[in-house]
C-alpha positions as CSV (number, residue, x, y, z in Angstrom):
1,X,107.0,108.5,125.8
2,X,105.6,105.3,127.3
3,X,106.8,102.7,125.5
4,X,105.3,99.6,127.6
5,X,103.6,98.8,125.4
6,X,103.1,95.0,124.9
7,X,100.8,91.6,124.8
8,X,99.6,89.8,128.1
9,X,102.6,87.0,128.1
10,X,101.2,83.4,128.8
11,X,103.3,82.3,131.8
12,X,105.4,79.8,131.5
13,X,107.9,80.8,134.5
14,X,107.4,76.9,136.5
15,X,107.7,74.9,133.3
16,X,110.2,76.8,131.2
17,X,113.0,75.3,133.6
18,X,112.1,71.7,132.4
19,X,111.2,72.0,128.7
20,X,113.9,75.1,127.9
21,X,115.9,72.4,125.8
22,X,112.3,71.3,124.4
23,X,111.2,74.2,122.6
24,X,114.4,75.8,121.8
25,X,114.0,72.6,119.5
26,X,110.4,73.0,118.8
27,X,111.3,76.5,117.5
28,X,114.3,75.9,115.2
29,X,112.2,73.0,113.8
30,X,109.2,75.6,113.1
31,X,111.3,78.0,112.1
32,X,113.5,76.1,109.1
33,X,110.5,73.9,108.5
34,X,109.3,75.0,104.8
35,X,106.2,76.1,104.2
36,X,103.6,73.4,102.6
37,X,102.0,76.4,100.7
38,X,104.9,78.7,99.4
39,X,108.3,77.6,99.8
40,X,109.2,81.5,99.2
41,X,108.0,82.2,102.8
42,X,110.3,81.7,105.2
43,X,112.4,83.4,106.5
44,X,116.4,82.6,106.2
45,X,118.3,81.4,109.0
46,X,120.3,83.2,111.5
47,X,122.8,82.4,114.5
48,X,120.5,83.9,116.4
49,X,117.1,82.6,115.6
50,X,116.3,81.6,118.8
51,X,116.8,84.6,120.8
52,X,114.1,86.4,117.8
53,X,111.8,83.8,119.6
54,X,112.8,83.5,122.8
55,X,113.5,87.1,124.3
56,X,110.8,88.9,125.7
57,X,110.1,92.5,124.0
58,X,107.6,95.4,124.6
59,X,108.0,96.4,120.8
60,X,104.9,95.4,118.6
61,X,105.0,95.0,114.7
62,X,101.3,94.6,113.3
63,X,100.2,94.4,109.8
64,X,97.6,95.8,108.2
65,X,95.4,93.3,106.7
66,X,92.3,93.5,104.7
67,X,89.7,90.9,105.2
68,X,87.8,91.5,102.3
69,X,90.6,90.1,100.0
70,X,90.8,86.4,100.2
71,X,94.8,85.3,99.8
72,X,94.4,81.6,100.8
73,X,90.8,80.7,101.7
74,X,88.4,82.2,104.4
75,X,88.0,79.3,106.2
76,X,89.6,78.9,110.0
77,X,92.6,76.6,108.5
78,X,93.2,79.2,105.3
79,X,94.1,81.6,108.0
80,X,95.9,79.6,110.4
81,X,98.4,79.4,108.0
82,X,98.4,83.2,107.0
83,X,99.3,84.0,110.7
84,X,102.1,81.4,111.3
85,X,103.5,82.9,107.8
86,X,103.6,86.8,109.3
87,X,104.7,85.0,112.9
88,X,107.8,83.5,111.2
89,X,108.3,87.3,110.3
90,X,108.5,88.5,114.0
91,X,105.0,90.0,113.8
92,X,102.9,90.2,116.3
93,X,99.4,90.2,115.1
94,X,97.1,91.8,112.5
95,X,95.2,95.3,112.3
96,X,92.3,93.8,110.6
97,X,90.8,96.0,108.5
98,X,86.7,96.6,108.2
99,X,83.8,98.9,107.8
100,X,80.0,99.1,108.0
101,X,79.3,97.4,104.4
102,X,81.9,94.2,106.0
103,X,79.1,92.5,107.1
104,X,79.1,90.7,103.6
105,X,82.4,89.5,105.4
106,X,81.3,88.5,108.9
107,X,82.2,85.2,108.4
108,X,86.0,86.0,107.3
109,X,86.1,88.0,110.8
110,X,84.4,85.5,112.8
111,X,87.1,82.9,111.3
112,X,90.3,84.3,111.5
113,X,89.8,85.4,115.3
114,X,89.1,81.8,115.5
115,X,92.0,81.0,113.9
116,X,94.4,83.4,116.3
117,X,92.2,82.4,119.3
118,X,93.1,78.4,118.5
119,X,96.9,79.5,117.8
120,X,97.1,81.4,121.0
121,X,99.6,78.9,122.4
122,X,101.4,77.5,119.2
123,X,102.4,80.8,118.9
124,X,104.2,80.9,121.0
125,X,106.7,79.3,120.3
126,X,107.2,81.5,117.4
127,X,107.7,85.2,118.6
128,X,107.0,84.2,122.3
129,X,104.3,86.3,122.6
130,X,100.6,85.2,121.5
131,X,99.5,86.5,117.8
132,X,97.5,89.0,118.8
133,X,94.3,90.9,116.2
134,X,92.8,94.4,116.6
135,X,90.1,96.0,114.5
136,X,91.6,99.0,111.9
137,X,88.0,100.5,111.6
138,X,87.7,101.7,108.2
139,X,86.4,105.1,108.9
140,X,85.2,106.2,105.2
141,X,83.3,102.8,104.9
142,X,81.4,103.9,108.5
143,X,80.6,107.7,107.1
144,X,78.3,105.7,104.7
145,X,76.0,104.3,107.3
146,X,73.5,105.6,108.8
147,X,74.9,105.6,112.2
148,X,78.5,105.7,112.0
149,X,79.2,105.8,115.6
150,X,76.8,102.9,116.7
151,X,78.0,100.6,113.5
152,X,81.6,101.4,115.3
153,X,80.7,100.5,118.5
154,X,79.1,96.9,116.7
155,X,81.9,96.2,115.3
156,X,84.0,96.7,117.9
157,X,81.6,94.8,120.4
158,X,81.9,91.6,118.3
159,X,85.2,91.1,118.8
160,X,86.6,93.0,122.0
161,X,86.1,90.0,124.4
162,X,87.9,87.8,122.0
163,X,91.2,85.8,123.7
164,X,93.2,87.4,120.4
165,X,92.6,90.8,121.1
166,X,95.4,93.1,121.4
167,X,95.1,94.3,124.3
168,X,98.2,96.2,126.3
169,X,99.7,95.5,130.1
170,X,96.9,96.1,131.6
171,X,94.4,94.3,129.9
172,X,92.8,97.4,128.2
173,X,91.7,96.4,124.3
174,X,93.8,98.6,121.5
175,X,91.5,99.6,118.8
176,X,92.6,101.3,115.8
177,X,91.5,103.3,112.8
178,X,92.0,104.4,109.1
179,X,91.1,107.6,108.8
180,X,88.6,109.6,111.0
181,X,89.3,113.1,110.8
182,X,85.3,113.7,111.1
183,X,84.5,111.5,113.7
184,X,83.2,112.3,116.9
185,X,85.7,110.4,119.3
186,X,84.2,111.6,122.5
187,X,80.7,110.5,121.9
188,X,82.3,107.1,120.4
189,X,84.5,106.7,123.8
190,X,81.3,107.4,126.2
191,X,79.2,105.2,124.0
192,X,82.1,102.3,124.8
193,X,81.3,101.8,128.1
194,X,84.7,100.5,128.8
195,X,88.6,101.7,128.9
196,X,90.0,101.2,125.5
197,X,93.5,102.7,124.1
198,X,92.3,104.5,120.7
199,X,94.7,104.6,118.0
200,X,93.4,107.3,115.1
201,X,94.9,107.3,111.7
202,X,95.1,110.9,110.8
203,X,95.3,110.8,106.9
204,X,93.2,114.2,106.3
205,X,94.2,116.7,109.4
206,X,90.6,117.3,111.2
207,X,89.7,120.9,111.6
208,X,89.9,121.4,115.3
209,X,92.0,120.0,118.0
210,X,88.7,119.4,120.1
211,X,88.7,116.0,117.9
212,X,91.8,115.1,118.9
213,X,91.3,115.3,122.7
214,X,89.8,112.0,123.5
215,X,92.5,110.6,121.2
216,X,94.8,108.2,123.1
217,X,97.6,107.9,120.4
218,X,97.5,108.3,116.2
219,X,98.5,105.8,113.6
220,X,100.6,107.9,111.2
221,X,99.5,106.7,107.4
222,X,100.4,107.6,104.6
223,X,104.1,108.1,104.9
224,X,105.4,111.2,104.0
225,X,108.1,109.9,101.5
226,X,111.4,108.4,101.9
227,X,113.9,111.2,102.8
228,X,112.4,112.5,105.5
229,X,114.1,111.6,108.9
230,X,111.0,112.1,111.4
231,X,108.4,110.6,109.7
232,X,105.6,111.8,112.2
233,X,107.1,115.4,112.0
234,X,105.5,116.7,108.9
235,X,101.7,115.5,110.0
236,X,103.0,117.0,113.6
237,X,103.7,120.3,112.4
238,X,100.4,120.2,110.6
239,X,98.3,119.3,113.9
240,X,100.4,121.8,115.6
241,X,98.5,124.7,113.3
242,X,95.5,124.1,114.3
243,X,93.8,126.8,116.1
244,X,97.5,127.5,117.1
245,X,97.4,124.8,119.4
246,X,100.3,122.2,120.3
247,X,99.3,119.0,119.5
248,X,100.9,117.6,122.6
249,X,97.4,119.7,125.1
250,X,95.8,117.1,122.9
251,X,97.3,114.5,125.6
252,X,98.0,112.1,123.1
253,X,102.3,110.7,122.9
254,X,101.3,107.0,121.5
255,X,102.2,106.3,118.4
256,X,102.1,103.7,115.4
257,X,103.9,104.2,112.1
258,X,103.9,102.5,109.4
259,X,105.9,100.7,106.7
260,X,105.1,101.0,103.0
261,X,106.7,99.3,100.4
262,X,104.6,100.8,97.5
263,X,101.9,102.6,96.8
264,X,100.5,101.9,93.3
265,X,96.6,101.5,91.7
266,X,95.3,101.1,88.7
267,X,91.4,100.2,88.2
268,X,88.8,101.2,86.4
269,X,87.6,104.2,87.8
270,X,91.4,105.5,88.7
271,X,95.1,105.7,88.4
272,X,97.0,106.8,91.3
273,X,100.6,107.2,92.4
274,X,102.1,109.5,94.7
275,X,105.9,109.6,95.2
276,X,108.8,107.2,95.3
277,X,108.5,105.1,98.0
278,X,112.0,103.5,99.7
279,X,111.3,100.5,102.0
280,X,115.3,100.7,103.2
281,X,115.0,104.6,104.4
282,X,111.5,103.7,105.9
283,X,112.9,101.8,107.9
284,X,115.7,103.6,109.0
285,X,113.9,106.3,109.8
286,X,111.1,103.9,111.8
287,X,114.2,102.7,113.9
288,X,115.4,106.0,115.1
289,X,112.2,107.2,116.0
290,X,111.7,104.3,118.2
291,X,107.3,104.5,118.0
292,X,105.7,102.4,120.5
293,X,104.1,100.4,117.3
294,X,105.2,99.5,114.0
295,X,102.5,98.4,111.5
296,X,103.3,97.0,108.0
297,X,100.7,98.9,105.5
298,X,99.5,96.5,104.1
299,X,100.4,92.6,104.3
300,X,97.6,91.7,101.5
301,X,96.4,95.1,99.8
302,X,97.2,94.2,96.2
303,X,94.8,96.7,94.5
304,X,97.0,99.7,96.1
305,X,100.3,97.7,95.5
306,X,101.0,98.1,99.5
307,X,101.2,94.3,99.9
308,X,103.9,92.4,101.8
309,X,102.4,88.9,100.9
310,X,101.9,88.1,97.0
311,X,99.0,87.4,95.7
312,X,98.8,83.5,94.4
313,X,96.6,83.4,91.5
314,X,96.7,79.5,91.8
315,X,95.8,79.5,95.3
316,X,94.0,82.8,96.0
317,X,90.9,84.2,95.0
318,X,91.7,87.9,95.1
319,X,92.7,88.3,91.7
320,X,89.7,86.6,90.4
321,X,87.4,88.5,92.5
322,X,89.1,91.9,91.3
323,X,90.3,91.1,87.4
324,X,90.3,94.8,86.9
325,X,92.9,95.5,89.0
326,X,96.4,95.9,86.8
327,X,98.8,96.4,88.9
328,X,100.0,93.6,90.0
329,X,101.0,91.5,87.4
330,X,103.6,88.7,88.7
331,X,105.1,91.9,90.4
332,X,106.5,90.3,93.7
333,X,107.0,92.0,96.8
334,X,108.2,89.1,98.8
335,X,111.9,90.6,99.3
336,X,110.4,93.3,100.9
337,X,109.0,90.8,103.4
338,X,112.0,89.0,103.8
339,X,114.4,92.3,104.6
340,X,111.9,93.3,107.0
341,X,112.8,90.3,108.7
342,X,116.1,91.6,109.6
343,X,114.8,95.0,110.7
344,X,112.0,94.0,112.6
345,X,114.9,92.3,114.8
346,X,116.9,95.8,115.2
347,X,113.1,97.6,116.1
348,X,112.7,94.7,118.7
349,X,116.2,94.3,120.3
350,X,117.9,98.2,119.5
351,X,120.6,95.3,117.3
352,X,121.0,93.7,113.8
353,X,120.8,89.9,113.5
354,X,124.1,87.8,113.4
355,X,123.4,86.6,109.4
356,X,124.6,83.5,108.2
357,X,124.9,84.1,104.4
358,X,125.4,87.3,102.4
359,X,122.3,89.3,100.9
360,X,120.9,90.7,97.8
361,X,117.8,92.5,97.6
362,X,117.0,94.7,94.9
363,X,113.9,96.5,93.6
364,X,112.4,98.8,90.1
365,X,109.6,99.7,88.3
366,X,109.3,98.1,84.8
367,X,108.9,101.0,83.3
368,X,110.2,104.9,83.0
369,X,108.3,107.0,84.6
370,X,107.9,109.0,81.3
371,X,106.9,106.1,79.4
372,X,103.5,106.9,77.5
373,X,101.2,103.6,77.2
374,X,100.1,102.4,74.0
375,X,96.5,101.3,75.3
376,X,95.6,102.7,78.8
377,X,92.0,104.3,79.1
378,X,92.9,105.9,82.3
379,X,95.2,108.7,82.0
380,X,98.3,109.2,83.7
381,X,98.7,109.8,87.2
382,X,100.3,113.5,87.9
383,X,102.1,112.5,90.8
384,X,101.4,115.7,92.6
385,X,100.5,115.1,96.0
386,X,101.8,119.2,97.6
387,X,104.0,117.6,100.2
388,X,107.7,117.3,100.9
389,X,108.5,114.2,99.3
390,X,111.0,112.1,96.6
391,X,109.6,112.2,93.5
392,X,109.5,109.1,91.1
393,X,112.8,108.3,89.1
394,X,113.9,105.5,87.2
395,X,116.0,103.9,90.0
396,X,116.9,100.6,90.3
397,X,117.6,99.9,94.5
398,X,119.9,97.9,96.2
399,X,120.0,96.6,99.7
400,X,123.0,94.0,100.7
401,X,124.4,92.5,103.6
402,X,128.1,91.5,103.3
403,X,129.6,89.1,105.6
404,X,133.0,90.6,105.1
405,X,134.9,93.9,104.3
406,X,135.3,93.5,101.1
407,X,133.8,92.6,97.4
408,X,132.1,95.0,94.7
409,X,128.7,94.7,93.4
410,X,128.0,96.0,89.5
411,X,124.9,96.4,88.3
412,X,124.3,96.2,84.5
413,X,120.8,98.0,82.9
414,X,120.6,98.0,79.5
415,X,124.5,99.2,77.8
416,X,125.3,100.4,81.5
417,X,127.0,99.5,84.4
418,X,128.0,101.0,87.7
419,X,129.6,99.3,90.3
420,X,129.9,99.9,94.5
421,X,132.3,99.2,97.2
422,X,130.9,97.0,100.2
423,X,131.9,97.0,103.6
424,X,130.5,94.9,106.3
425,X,127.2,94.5,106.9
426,X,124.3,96.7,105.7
427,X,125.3,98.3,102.2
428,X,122.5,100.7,100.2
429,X,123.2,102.1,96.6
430,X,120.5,103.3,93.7
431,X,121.6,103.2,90.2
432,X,119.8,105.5,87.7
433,X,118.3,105.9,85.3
434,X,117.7,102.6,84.2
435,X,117.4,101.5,80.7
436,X,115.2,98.9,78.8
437,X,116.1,95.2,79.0
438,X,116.3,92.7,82.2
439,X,118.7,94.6,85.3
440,X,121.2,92.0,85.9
441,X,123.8,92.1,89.5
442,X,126.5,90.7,89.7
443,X,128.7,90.5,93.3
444,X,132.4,89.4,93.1
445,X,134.8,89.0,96.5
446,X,138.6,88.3,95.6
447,X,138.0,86.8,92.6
448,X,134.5,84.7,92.5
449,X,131.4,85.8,92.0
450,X,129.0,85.4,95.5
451,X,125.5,86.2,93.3
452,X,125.0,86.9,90.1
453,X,121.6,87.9,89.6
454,X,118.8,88.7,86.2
455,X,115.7,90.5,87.0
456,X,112.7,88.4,86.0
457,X,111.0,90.7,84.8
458,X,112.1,93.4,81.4
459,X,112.0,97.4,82.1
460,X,110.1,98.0,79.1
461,X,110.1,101.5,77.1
462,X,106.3,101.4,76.1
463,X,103.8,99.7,78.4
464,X,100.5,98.7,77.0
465,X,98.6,99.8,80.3
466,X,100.7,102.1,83.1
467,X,102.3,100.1,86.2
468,X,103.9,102.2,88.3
469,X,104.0,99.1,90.8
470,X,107.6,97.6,92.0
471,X,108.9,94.4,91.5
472,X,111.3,93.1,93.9
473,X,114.0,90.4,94.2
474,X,116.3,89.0,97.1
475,X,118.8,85.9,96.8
476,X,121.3,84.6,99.2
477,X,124.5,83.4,99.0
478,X,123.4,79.8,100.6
């Protein structure tokens, strides 16, 4: 598999000699700097945070962003700051996502390539490599016009020539999709008039391989459930079906797959869950496959519970704009974002971080997935999907990192406890089935406690509306 994949470097070979000690400084400053907007993200310290930034890397981490939710503001500045947040991260750029009825948001696209065209050399100094956007066109949106194809194609024109588009070694622009099962790729390719590298997001498997020939690589979404080890294999085998074909005479071996910390959505007109979802085997099973692209899914979806970055109801319109939407409430994802830190790293440089400090993060649902609520006009989700996935328990997860060999974490739920022998580094454990009342962690080595820890938010027997959302914690030792 060609794995060159990567961003046009800005060179810097005649001066780095001379300024080397300069912005090895300029990084650690940006880097420990707090945030004037959110203190929460940053991301912590390690011995090697300056090799993060300063080594040179072919692997890309993207995030899926939706520009039709406004976190900070939608003017240039709003998301200046958005992309230095996800740079601190070790991401690379944004799949920005759109359709045919996102004209009502030209202005939010018109702005926030702005806003990575301007940063194009600020950044950088944070990942060493430029934060880079590409279009995720929005397929179903698309169906609904007219002209799918030739709304495509607008789209895509707008912004193709941009100095912040992702484009690969050789200068040819990456373009991604969600969804397109239906969509004629050939005509859409000739129509182009120019080499582009096609990304296709396969959610629903398209009839005939003849769709998947002009097909350069796909963007595997949604993920197929925590357990799995391949996480391409089951779509694979699916594609491989068709017509008794092998996917592989469809010549396409690029691939991006995706990380999802939830999937959760509760408005008016549904409520939907699938499966249990497991951000620590996601990425383990990310890592070993090694795919030429890794995109976060989603960094600000909050009305499918996929976000990395929080909604600020202070600070942010989105929650305003969609009151309906109930299933979010103060439910934080931000650990989830800042353990992704670390594994970004090991996707990057095939090695875990040196950390500083030791780690807790820890995630559940606030309610059993039993639980019948006392005033919810939507009914229930059935949570049956027909695939080979984990189904939905009442699990309360735990990620660490210990800096030594030795120590025990306990976790208390309601009138139970269990408790784990650590080891060095990486330790993962789920307790279950929780019980009602706040989960509370507590981590002793030879004697003291490292972090004691109380969910802030109460796993409740009967909700008033269903929220099958997580909410996450981390805290550090420092």
């Amino acid at each position: 598999m060609d794995r060159t994949w990567q961003f046009k470097y800005i060179s810097m070979v005649s001066i780095l000699s001379v300024l080397s000690i300069g912005i090895a400084f300029l990084i650690v400053g940006s880097i420990s700097s707090k945030d004037t907007l959110n203190p929460e993200y940053n991301p912590p310290l390690t011995c090697e945070s300056n090799s993060l930034m300063l080594n040179k890397t072919s692997k890309l981490v993207l995030a899926h962003y939706m520009i039709q939710y406004i976190d900070i503001g939608i003017d240039v500045e709003s998301y200046k700051k958005e992309i230095r947040m996800a740079s601190r991260y070790g991401i690379d750029g944004f799949a920005v996502n759109c359709g045919a009825d996102f004209m009502n948001y030209r202005q939010q696209l018109d702005n926030i390539f702005t806003a990575a065209d301007q940063l194009l050399n600020e950044n950088v100094i944070f990942t060493n490599q430029p934060f880079k956007l590409t279009l995720s066109l929005d397929t179903d949106h698309f169906l609904q016009a007219k002209n799918p194809i030739l709304e495509m194609i607008k789209f895509y024109s707008m912004y193709q020539n941009r100095k912040s588009y992702l484009t690969d070694t050789m200068g040819i622009p990456i373009l991604t999709t969600f969804g397109g099962d239906t969509i004629d790729w050939t005509t859409f390719k000739q129509n182009i008039k120019r080499d582009i590298k096609l990304y296709v997001n396969l959610f629903r498997i398209p009839k005939s391989t003849d769709q998947l020939i002009p097909i350069d690589g796909i963007f595997s979404w949604p993920p197929q459930g925590g357990s799995i080890n391949d996480p391409i294999a089951p779509k694979m085998q699916q594609i491989s079906k068709l017509n008794n074909k092998s996917y592989m005479t469809c010549k396409f071996d690029l691939l991006i797959v995706d990380i999802t910390p939830a999937f959760y959505s509760h408005q008016p007109f549904k409520n939907q869950a699938f499966h249990e979802y497991n951000i620590y085997k996601n990425w383990r099973s990310v890592i070993k496959s090694q795919p030429d692209i890794i995109e976060l899914v989603t960094w600000n979806d909050f009305t499918e519970s996929t976000y990395f970055f929080d909604p600020i109801p202070n600070q942010s319109q989105s929650i305003t704009l969609h009151p309906f939407v109930m299933n979010v409430n103060g439910r934080s994802h931000t650990a989830f974002l800042q353990l992704s830190f670390y594994f970004i790293h090991e996707y990057k440089f095939g090695r875990q971080p040196c950390v500083q400090e030791d780690l807790l993060f820890y995630w559940y649902r606030t309610h059993f997935v039993d639980s019948v609520a006392s005033n919810d006009a939507i009914p229930k989700p059935t949570f049956d999907v027909g695939l080979p996935v984990d189904p939905m328990t009442d699990t309360i997860y735990l990620c660490l990192w210990s800096m030594k060999d030795t120590g025990t974490v306990t976790v208390h739920t309601g009138s139970s406890s269990s408790s784990f022998v650590l080891v060095q580094g990486w330790n993962y454990f789920e307790t279950s089935p929780f019980q009602v009342g706040f989960p509370k962690i507590v981590w002793e080595r030879d004697g003291h406690i490292v972090i004691e820890s109380k969910g802030s938010i109460e796993i409740i027997d009967t909700p008033v509306v269903y929220d099958f959302n997580y909410h996450s914690m981390y805290v550090t030792s420092k």
